[in-house]
Structures are given as C-alpha cells and as structure tokens.
TIRO-2110 file (N, C-alpha, C; in Angstrom, 1 decimal):
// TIRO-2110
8.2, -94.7, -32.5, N, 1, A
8.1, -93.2, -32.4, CA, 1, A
9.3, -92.7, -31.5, C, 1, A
10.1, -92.9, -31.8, N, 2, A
11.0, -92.3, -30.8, CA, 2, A
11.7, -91.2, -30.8, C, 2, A
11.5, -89.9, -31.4, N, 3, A
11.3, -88.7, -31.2, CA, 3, A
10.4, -88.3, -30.3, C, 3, A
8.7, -88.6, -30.4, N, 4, A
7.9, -88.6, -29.5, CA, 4, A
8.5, -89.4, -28.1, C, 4, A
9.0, -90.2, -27.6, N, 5, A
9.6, -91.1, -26.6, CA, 5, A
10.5, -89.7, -26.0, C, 5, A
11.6, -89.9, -26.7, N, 6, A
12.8, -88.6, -26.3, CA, 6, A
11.6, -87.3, -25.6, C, 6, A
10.7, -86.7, -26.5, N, 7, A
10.1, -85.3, -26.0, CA, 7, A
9.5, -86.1, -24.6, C, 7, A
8.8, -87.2, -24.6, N, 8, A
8.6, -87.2, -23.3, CA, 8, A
9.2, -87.6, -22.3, C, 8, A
10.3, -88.2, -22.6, N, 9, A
11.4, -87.9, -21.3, CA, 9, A
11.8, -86.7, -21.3, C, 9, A
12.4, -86.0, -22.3, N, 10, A
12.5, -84.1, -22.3, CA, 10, A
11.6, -83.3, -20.8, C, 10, A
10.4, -83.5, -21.6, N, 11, A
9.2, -82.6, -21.2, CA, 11, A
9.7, -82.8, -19.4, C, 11, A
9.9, -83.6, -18.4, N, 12, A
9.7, -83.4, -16.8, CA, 12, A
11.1, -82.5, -17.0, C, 12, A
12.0, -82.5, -17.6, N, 13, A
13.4, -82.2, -17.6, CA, 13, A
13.2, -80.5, -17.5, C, 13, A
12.4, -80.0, -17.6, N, 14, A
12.3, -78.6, -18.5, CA, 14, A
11.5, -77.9, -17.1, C, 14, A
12.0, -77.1, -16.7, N, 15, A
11.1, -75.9, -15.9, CA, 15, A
9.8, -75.9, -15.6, C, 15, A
8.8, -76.5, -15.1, N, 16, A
7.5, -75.9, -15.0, CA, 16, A
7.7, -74.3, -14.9, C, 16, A
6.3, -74.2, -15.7, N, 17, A
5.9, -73.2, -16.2, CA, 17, A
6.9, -71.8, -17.4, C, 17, A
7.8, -72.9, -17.4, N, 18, A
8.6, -72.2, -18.8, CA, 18, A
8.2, -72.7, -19.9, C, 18, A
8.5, -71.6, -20.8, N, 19, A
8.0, -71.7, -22.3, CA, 19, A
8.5, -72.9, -23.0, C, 19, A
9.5, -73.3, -22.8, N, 20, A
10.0, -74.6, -23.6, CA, 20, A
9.2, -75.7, -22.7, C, 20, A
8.8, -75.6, -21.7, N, 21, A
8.1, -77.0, -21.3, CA, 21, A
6.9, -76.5, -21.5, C, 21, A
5.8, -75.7, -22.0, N, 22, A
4.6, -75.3, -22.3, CA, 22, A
4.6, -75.9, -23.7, C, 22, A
5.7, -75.5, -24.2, N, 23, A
5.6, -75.5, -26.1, CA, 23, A
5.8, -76.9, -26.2, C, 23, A
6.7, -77.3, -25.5, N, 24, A
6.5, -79.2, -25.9, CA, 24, A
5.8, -79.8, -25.4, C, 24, A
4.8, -79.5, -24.0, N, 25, A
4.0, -80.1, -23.5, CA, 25, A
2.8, -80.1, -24.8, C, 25, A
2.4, -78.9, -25.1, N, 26, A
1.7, -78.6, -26.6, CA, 26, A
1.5, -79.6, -27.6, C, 26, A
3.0, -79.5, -28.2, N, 27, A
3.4, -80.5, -29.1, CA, 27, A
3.2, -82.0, -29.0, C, 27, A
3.4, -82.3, -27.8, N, 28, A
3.1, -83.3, -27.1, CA, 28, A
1.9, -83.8, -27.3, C, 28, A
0.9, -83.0, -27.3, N, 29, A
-0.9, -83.7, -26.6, CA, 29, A
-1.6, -83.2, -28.4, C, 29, A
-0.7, -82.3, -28.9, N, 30, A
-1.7, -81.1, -30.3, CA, 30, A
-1.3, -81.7, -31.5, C, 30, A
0.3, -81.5, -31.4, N, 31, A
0.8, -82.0, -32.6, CA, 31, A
1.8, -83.2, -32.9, C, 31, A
1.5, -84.3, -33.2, N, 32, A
2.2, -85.3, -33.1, CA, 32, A
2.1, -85.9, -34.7, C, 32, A
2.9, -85.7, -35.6, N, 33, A
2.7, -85.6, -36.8, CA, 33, A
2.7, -84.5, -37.6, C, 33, A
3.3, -84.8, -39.1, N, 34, A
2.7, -83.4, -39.9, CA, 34, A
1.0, -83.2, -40.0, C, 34, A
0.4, -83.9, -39.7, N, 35, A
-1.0, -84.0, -40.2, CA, 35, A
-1.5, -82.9, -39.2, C, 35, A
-0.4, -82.5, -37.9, N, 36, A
-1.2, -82.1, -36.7, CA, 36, A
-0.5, -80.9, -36.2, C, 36, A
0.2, -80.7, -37.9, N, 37, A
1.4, -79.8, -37.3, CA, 37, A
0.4, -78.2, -37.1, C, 37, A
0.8, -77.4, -35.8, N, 38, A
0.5, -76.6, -35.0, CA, 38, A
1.1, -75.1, -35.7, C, 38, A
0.4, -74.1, -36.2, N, 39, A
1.1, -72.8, -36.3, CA, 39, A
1.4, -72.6, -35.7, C, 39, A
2.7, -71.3, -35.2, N, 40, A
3.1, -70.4, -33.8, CA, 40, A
2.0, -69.6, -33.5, C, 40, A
1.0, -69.4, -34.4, N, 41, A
0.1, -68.0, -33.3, CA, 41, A
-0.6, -69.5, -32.8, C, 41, A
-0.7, -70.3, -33.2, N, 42, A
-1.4, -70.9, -32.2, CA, 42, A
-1.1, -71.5, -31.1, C, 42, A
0.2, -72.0, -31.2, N, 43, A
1.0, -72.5, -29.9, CA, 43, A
1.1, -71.2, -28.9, C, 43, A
1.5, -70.2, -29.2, N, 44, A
1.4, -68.8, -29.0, CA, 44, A
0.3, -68.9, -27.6, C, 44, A
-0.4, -68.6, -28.4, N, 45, A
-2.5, -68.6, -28.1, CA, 45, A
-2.4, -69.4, -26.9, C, 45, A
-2.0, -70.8, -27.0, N, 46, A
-2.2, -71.8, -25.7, CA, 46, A
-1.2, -71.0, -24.9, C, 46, A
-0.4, -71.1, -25.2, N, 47, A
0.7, -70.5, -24.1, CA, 47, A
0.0, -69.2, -23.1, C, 47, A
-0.4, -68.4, -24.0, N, 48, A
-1.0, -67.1, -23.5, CA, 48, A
-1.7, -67.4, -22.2, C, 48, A
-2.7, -68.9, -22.4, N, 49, A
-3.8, -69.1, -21.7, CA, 49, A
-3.4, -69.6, -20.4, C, 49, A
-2.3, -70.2, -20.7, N, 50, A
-1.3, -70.3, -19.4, CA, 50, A
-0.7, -69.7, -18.3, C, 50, A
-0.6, -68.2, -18.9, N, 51, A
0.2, -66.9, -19.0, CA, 51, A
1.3, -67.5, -18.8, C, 51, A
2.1, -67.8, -19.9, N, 52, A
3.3, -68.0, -19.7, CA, 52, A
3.8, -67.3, -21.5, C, 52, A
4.3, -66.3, -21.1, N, 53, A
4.7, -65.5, -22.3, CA, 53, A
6.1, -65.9, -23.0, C, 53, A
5.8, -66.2, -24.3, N, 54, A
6.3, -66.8, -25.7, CA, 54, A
6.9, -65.6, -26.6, C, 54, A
8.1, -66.5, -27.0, N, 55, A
8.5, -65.5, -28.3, CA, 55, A
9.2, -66.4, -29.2, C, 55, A
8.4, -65.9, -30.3, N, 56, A
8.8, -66.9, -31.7, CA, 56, A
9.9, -66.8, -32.0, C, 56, A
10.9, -65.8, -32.1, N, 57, A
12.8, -65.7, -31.8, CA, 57, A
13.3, -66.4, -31.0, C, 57, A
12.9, -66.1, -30.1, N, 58, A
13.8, -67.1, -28.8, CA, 58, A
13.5, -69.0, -29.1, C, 58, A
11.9, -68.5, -29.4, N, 59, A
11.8, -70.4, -29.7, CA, 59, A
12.6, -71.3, -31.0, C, 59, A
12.2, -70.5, -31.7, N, 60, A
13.2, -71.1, -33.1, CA, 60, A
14.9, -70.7, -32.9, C, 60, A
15.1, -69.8, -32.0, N, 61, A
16.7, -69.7, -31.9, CA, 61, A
17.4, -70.3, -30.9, C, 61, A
16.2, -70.9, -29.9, N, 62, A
16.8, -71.3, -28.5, CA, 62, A
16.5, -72.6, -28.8, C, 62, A
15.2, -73.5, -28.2, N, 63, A
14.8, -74.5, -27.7, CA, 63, A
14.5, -75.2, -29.1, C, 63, A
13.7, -74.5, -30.5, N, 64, A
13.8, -75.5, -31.3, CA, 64, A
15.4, -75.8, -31.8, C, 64, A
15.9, -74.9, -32.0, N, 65, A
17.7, -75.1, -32.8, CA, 65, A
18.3, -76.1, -31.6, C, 65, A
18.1, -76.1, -30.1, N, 66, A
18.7, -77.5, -29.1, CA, 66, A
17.7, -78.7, -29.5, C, 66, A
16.8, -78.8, -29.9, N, 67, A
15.8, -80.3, -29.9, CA, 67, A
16.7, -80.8, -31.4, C, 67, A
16.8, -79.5, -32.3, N, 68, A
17.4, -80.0, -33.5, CA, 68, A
18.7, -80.7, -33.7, C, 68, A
19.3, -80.0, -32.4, N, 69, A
20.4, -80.5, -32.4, CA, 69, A
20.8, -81.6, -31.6, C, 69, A
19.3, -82.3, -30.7, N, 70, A
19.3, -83.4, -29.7, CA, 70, A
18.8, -84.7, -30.4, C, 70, A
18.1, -85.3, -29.4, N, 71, A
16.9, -86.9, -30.0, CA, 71, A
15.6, -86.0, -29.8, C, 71, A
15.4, -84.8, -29.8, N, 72, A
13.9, -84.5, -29.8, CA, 72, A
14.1, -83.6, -31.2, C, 72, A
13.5, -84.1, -31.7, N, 73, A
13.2, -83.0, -33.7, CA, 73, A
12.2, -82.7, -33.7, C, 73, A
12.3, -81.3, -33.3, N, 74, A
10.5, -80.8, -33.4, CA, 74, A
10.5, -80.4, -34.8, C, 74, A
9.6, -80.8, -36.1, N, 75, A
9.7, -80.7, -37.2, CA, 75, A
8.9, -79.4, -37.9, C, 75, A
9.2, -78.9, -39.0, N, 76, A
8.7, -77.5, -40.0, CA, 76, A
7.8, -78.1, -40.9, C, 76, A
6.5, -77.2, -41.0, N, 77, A
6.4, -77.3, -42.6, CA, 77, A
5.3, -76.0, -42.4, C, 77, A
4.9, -76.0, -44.0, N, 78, A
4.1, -74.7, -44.3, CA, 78, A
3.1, -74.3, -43.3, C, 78, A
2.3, -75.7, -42.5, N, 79, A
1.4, -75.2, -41.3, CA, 79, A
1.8, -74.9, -40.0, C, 79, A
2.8, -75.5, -40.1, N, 80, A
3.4, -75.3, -38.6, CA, 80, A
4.6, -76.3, -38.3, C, 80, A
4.5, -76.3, -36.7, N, 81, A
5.7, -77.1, -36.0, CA, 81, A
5.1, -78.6, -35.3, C, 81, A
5.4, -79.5, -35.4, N, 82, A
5.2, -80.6, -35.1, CA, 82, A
6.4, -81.8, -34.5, C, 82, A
6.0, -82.9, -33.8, N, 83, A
6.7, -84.0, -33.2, CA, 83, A
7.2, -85.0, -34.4, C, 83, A
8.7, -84.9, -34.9, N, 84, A
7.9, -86.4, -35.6, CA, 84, A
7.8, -87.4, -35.2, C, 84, A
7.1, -88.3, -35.8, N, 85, A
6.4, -89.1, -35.5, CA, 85, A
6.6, -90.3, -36.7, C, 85, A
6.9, -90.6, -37.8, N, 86, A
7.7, -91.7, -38.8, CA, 86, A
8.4, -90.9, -39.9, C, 86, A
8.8, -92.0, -40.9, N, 87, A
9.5, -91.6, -42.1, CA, 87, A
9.1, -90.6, -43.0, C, 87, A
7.8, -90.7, -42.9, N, 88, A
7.0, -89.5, -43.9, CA, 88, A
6.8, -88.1, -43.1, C, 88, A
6.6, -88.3, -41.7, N, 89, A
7.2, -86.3, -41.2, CA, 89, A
8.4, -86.1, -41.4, C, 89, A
9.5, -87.1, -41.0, N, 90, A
11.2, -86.3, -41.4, CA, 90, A
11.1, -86.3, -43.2, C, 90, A
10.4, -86.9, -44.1, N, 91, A
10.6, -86.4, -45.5, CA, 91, A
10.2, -85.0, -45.5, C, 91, A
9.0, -84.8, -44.9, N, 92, A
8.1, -83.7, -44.9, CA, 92, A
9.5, -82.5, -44.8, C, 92, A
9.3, -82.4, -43.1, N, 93, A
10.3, -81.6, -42.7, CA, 93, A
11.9, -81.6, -43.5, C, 93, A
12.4, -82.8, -43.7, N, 94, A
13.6, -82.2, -44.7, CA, 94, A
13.6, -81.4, -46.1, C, 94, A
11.9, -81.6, -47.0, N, 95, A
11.7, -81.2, -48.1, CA, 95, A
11.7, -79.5, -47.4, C, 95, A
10.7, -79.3, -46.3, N, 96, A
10.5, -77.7, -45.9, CA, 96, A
12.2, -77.1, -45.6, C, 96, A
13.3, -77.8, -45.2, N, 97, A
14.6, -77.2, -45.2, CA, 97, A
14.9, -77.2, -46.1, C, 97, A
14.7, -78.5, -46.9, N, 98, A
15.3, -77.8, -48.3, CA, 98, A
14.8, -76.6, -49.4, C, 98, A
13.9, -76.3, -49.2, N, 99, A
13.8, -75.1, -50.0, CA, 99, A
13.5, -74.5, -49.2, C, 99, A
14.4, -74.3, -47.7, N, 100, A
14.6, -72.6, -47.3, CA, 100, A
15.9, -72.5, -47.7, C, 100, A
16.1, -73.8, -47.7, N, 101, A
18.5, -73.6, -48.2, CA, 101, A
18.3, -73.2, -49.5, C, 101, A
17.6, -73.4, -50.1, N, 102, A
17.7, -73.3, -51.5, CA, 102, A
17.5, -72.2, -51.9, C, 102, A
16.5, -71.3, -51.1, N, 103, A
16.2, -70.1, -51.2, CA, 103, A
17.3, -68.8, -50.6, C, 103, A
18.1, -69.8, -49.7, N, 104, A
19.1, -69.0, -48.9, CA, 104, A
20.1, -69.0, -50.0, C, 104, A
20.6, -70.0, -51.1, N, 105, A
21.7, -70.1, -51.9, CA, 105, A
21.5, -69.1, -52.8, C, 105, A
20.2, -69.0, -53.2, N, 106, A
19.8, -67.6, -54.4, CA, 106, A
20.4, -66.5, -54.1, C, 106, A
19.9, -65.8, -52.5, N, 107, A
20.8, -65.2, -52.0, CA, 107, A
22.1, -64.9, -51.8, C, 107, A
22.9, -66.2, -51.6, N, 108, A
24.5, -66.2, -51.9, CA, 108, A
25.1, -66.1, -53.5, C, 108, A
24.3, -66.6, -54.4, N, 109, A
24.0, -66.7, -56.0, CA, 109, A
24.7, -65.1, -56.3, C, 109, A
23.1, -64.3, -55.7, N, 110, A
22.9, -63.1, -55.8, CA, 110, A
23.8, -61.9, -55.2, C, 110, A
24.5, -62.6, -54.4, N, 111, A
25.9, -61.8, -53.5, CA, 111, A
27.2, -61.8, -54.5, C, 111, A
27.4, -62.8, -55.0, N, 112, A
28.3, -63.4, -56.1, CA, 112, A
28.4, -62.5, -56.9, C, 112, A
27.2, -62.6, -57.4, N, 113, A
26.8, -62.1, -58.9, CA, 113, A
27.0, -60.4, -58.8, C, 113, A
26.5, -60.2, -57.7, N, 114, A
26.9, -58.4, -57.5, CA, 114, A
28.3, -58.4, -57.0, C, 114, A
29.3, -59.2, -56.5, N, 115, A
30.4, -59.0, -56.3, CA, 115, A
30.9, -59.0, -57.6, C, 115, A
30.9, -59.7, -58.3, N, 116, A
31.2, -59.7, -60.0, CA, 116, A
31.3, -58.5, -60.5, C, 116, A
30.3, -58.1, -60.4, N, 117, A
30.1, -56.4, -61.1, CA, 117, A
30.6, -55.5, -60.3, C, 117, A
31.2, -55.7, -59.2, N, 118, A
31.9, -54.4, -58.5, CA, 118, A
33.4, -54.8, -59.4, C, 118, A
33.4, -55.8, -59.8, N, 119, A
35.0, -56.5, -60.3, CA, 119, A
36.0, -56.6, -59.0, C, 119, A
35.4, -57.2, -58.3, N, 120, A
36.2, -57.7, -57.3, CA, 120, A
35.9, -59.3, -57.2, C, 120, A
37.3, -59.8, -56.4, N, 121, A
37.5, -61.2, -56.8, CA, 121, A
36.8, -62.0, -56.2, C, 121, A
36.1, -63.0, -56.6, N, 122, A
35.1, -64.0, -56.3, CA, 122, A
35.0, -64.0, -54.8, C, 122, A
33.7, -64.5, -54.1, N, 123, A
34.0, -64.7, -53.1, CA, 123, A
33.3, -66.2, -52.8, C, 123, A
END
C-alpha cells in the first residue's frame, strides 16, 4: 500500500488544524479504498465538527492537484475521494478521469466544429 504509507508520512508534515491535514487525516482512518471512497459533503461535515473550515475549490485545486502530483494519489470516483490502496482503485480512478477527459474533448470537438461554421481556420 504505498500510497497509504506516503499519506502517512504526509499527514505529521501538514499544519495541525489545517484543512489538508483534517482531509487526509479523514482519508486516512474513512476512506482507504474505492469501496470507502468518501463524498465532499461528507468529508466537509467531519471537518465542520472540527471547526476547521473547508472549501471544495481550494481542495481539488490545491492539496488534491499537489498529492496528484506527489507519492500520495488521493483517488475520484462517482462516490467520492479516497486513498488508493491496490491495482483495482488506480483502474477505478483512471476509468473516472477518463471520461471526464473525454467529456472535456466533446467540448473541444464542439469548439472546432463552431469554429468551422464561422469559416475561420481550424484551430
């Protein structure tokens, strides 16, 4: 499990009583696996009980996009955010990126396609 390993060397690294060491301490003990993956209103919720106030922008733009980009991959899927934990959470989590990319390219598809019709040159 050495994602799980990495978050718990992470976790003493992190601020007491800041939100990124609330949210992984969370993940830590709640969600370790897709099976245990955690919504935001709920990670949220713990946090609140803490009073240590959370924001789902800063988390997904700050602290999850640095773990993503570290040895700690806190993982996506339809129920929530989780630790992985083996081969079958990172399948999980890379299937849930791939069809947000996928859904992002329709978009680009769809930029295309109306650039077309202005008759201006491809982009």
């Amino acid at each position: 499990m050495p994602f799980v390993t990495e978050a718990n060397r992470m976790l003493p690294t992190l601020a007491p009583g800041s939100p990124n060491r609330a949210i992984l301490d969370y993940l830590l003990h709640n969600a370790v696996g897709r099976n245990n993956a955690r919504s935001w209103e709920t990670i949220e919720a713990h946090c609140t009980t803490l009073h240590v106030p959370v924001d789902k922008l800063d988390f997904q733009q700050g602290f999850l996009a640095e773990t993503r980009d570290g040895e700690v991959f806190i993982g996506s899927c339809s129920q929530g955010y989780f630790i992985i934990q083996d081969r079958d959470d990172a399948v999980v989590a890379a299937g849930f990126y791939r069809t947000r990319i996928a859904r992002q390219q329709e978009h680009v598809d769809h930029l295309a396609d109306l650039v077309r019709i202005q008759g201006w040159p491809p982009i």
